[in-house]
PAZAPA-4460 file (N, C-alpha, C; in steps of 0.05 Angstrom, whole numbers, plus 32768, in hexadecimal, padded with zeros to 4 digits):
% residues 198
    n_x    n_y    n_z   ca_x   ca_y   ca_z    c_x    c_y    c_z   seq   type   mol
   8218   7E01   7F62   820B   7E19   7F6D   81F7   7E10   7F82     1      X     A
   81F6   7E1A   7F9C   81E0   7E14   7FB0   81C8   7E26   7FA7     2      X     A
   81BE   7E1C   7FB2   8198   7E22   7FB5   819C   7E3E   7FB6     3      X     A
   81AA   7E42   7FD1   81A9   7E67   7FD4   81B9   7E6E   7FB9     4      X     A
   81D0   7E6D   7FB6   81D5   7E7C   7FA1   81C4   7E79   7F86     5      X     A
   81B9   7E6B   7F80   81A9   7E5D   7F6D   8193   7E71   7F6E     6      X     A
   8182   7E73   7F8A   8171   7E8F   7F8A   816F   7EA6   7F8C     7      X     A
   818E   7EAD   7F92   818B   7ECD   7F92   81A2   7ED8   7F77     8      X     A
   81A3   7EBE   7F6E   81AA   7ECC   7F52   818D   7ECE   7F39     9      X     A
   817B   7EBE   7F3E   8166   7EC3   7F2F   8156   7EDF   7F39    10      X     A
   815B   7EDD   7F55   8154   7EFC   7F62   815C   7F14   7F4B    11      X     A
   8175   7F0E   7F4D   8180   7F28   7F41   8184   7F2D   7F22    12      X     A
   817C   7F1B   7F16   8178   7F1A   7F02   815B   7F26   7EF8    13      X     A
   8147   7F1E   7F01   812E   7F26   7F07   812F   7F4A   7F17    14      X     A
   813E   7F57   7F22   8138   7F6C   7F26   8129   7F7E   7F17    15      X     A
   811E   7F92   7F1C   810A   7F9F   7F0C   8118   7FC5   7F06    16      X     A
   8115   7FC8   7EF4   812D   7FE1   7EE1   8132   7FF1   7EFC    17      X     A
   814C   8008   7EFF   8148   800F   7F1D   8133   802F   7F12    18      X     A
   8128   8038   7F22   811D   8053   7F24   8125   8068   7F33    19      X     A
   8117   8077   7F2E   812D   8095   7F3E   8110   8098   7F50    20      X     A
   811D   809C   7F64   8116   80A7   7F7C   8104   80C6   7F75    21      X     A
   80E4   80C2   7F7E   80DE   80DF   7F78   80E3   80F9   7F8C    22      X     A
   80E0   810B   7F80   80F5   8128   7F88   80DB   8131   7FA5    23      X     A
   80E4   812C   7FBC   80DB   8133   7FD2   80E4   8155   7FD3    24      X     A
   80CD   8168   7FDB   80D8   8183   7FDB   80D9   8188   7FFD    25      X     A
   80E9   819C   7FFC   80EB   81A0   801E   80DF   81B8   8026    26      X     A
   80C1   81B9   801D   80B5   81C7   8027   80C0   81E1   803B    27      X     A
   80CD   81EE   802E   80DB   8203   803C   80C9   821B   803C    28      X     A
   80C2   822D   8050   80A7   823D   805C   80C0   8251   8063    29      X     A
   80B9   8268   8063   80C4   8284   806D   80C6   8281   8094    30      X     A
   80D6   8284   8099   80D9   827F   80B7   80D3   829D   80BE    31      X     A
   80CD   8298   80DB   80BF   82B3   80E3   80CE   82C8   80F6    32      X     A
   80F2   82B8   80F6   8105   82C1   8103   8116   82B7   80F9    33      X     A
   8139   82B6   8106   814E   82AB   80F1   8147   8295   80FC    34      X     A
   815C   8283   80EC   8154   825F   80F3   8159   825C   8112    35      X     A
   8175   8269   8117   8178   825F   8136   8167   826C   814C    36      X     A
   8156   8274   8148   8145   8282   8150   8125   8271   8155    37      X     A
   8123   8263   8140   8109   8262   8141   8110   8242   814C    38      X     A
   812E   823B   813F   8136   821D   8155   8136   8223   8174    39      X     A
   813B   8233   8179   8140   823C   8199   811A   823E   81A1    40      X     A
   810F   8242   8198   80EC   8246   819D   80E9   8226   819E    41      X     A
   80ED   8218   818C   80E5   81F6   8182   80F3   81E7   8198    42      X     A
   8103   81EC   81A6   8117   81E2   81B5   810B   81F0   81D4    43      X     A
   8103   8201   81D6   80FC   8208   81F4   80DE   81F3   81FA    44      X     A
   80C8   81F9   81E7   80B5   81EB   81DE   80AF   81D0   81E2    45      X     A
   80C6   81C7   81E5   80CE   81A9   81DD   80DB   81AA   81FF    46      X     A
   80E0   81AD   8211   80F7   81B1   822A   8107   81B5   822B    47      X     A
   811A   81B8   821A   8138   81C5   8214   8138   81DB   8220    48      X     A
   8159   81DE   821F   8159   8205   8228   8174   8208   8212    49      X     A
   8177   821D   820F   818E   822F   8200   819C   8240   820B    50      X     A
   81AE   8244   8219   81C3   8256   8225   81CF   8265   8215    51      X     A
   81D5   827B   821F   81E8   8293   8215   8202   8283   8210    52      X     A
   8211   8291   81F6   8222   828A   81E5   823A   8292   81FF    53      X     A
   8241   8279   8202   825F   8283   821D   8272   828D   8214    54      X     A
   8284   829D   821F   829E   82B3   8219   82B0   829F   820B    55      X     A
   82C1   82A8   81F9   82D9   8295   81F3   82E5   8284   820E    56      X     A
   82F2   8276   820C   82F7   8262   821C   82EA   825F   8236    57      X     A
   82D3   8264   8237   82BF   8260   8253   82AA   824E   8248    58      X     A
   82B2   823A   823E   8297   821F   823F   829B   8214   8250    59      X     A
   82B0   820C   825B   82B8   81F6   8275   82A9   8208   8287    60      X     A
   82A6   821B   828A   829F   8232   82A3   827A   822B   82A7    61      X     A
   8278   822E   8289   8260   822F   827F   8251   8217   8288    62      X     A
   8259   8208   827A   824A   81EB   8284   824E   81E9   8297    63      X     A
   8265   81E7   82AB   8264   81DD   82D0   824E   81F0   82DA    64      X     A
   8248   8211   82D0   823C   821C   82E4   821B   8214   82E1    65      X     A
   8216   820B   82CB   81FB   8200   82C3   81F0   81E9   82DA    66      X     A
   8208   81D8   82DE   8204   81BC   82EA   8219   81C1   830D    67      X     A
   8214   81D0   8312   8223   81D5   832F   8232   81B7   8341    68      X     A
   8211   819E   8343   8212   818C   8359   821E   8179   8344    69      X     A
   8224   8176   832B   822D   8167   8310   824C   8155   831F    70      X     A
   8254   8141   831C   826D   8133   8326   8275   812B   8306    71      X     A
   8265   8119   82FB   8277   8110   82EC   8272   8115   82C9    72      X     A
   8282   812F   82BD   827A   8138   829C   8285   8125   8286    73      X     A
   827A   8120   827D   8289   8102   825F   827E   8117   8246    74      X     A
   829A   8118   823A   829D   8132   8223   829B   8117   8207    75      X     A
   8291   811F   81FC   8298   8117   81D8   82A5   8130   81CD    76      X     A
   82A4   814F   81D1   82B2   8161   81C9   82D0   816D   81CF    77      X     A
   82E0   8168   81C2   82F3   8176   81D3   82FA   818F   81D7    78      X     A
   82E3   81A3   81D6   82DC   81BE   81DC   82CE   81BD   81FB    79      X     A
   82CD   81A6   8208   82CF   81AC   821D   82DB   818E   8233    80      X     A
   82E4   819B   824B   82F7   8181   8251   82E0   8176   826D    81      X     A
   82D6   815D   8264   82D1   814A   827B   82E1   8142   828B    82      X     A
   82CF   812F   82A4   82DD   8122   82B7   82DE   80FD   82AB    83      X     A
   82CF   80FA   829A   82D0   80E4   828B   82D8   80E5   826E    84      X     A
   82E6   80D6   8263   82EA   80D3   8246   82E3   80C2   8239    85      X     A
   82D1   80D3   821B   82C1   80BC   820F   82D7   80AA   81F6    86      X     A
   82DA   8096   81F9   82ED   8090   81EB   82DF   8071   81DA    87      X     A
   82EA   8067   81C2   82E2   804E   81BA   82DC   8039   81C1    88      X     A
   82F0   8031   81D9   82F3   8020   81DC   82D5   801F   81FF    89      X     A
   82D2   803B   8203   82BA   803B   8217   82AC   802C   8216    90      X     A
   829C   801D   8224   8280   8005   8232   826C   801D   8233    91      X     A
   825C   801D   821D   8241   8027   8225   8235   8021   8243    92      X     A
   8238   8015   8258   822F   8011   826C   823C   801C   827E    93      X     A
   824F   8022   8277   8273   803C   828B   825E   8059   828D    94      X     A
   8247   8056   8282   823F   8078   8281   822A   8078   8293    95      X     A
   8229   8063   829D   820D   8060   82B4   820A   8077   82C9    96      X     A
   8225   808A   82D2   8221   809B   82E2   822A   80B5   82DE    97      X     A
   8228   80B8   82BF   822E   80D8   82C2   8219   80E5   82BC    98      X     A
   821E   80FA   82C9   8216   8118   82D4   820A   811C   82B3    99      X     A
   821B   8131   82AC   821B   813C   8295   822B   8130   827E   100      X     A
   8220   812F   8266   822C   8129   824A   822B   813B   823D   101      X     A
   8248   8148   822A   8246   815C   821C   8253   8156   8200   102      X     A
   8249   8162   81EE   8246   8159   81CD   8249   816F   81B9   103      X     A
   8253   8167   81A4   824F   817F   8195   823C   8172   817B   104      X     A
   8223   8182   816E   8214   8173   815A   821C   8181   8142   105      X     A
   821D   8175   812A   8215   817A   8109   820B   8190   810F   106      X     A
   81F5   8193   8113   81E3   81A1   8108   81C4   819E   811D   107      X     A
   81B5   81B8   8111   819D   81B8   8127   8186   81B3   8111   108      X     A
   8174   81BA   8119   8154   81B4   810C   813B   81CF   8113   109      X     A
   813B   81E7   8101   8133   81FC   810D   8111   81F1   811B   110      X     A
   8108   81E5   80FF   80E5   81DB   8102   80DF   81CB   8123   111      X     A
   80F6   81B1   8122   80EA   81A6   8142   80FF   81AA   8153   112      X     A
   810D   81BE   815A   812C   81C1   8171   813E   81A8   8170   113      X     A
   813E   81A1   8156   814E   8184   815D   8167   8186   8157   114      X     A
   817C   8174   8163   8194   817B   8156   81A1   8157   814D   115      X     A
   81AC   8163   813B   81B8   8141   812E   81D5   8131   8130   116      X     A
   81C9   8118   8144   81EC   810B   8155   81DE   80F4   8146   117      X     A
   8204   80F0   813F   820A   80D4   8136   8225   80CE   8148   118      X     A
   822A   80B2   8146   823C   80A8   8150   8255   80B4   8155   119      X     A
   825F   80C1   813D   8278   80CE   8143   8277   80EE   8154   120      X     A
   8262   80F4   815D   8258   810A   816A   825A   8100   8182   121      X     A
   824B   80E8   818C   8248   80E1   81A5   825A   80D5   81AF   122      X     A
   8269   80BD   819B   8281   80AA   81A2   8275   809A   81B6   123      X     A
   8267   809E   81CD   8260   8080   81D2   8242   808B   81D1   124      X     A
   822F   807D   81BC   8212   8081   81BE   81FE   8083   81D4   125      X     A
   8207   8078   81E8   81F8   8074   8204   8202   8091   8215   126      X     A
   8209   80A2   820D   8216   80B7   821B   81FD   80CF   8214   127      X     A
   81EE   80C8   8204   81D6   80E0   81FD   81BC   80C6   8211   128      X     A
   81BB   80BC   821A   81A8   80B2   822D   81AF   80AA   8246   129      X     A
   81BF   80A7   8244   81CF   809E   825B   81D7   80BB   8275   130      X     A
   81DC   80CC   826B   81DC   80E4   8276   81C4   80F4   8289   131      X     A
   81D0   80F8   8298   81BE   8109   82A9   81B0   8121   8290   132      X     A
   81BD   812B   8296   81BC   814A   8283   81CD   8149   826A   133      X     A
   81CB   814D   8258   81D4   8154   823F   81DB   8170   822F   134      X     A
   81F2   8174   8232   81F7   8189   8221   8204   818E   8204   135      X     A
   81F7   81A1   81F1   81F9   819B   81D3   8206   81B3   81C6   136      X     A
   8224   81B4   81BF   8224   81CC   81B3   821C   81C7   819C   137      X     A
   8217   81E3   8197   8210   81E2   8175   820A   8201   8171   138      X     A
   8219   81FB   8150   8222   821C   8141   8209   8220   8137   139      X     A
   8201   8232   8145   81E8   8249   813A   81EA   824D   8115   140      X     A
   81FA   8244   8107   8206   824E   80EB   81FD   822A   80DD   141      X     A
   81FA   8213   80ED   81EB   81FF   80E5   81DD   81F2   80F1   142      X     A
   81C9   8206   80E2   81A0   81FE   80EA   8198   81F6   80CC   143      X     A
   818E   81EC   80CA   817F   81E2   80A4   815F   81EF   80B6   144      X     A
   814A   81F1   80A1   8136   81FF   80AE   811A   81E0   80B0   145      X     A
   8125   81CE   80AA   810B   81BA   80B1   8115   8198   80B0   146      X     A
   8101   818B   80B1   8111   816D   80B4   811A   8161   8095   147      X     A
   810E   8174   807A   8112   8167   8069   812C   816E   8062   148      X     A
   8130   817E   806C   8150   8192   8068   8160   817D   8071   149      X     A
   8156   8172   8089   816D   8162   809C   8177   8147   808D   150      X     A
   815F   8142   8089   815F   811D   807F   816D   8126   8065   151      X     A
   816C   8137   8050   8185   813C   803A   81A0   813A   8042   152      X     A
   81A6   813F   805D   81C9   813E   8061   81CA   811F   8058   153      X     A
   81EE   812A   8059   81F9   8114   8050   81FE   8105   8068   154      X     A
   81FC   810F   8082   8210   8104   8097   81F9   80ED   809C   155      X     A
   81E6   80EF   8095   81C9   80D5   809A   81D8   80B7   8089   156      X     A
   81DD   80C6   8072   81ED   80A7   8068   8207   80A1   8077   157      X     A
   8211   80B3   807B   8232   80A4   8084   8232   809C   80A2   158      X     A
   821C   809D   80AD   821D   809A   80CD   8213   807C   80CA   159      X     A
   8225   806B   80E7   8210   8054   80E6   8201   8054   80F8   160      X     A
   81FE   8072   8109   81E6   806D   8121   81E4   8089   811D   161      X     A
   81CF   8099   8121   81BC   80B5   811F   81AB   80B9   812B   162      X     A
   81A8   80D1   8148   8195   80D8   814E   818A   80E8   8146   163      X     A
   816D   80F6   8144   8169   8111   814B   815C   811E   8161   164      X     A
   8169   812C   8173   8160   8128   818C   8155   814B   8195   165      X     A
   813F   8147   819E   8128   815F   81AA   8123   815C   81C5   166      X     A
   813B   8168   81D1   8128   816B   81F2   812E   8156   8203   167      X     A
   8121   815A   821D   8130   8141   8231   8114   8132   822A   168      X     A
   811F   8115   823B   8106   8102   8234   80F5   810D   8245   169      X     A
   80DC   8101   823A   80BE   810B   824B   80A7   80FE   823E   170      X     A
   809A   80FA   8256   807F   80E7   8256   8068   80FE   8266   171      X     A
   8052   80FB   825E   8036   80FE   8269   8020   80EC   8262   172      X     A
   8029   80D7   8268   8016   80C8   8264   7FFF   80BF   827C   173      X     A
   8011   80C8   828E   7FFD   80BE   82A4   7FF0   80DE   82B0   174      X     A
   7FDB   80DF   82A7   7FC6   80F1   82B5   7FCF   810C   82B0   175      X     A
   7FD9   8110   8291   7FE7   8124   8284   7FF5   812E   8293   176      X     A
   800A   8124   82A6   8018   8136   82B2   8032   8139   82A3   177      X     A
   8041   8147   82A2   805C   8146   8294   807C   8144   82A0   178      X     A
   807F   812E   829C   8099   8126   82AA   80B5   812D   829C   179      X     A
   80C8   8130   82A2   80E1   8139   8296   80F5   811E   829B   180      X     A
   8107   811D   828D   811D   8104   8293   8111   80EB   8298   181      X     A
   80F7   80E6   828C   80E7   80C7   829F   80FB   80B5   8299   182      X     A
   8104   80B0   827B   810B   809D   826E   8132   80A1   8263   183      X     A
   8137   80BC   826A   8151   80C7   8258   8155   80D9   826D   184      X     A
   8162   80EF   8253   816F   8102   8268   8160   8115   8272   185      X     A
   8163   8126   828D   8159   8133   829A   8157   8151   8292   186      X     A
   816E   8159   8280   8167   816B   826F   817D   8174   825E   187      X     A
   8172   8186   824F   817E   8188   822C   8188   81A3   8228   188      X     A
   819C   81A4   8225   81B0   81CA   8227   81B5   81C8   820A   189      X     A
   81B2   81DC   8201   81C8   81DF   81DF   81D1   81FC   81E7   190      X     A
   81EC   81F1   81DF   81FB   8216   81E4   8205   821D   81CC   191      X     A
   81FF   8234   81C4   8204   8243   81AB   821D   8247   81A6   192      X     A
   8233   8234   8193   8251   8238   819A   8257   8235   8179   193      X     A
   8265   8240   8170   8269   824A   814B   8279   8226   814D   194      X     A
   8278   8219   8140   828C   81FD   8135   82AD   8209   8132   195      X     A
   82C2   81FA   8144   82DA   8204   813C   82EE   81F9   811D   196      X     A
   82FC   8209   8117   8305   820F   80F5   8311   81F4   80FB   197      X     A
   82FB   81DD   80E2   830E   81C7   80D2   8324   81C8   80CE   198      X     A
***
């Protein structure tokens, strides 16, 4: 037996009885509107905007008319069709010049406008920073009403990368002024679109 094995079997032998985790409550408060509602307030707040729910098959319409001077769209959704495709085998560094990135999230966050991407949402991670502009659908029908709601999903364990993302980047640090896109994207759309049937 080596040294290491030698010590982390006395490790584990020595463990101490396991304990249960105490019961965190999720402070859930009467909202003062419906959830997607008071997300759409948390999310303007924050620099986001929220668009009108587009006609059946007018998201393609939808998003180009948002971004007019836009060349190049990189979809993770296939509810709507880019001029780039985000695929596995993509170079996080292939995203250095698009326009717009468009996504579909889990789920939103009524308390801070946030909405929740993991890997298989974004398919290549660098496509939610990497982007000019960012666009996020997401079903008005999944909002949880605060962060303790959120961190209970399950999708937190099964992801091996998770954002939660509020708004385009922004700094005021210098002489309180408030900058948009300093560091990320230039700005943050969520369009109100129902999730299509599993």
């Amino acid at each position: 037996m080596s040294s290491r094995d030698f010590i982390l079997e006395r490790v584990r032998r020595k463990q101490p009885a396991a304990v249960a985790l105490p019961d965190v409550p999720t402070f859930d408060r009467t909202l003062s509107a419906s959830p997607f509602d008071v997300y759409c307030a948390a999310l303007e707040r924050m620099g986001g905007r929220v668009t009108e729910a587009p006609p059946p098959q007018g998201l393609d319409a939808l998003v180009r008319g948002l971004f007019p001077e836009a060349r190049v769209f990189a979809s993770g959704t296939p509810e709507f069709t880019g001029t780039r495709a985000l695929l596995p085998t993509t170079a996080p560094r292939e995203l250095h010049d698009v326009d717009v990135g468009v996504v579909r999230a889990c789920f939103g966050i009524a308390e801070t406008g946030s909405v929740f991407l993991s890997e298989a949402e974004l398919r290549v991670n660098t496509i939610a920073f990497l982007s000019q502009h960012l666009v996020v659908l997401l079903d008005p029908a999944s909002i949880v009403p605060n962060l303790h709601h959120a961190y209970r999903s399950a999708l937190f364990g099964q992801a091996r990368y998770a954002v939660l993302m509020t708004g385009p980047s922004a700094t005021a640090d210098i002489e309180g002024v408030l900058i948009r896109g300093a560091q990320g994207i230039r700005s943050f759309t969520v369009v109100p679109l129902a999730a299509p049937a599993a």
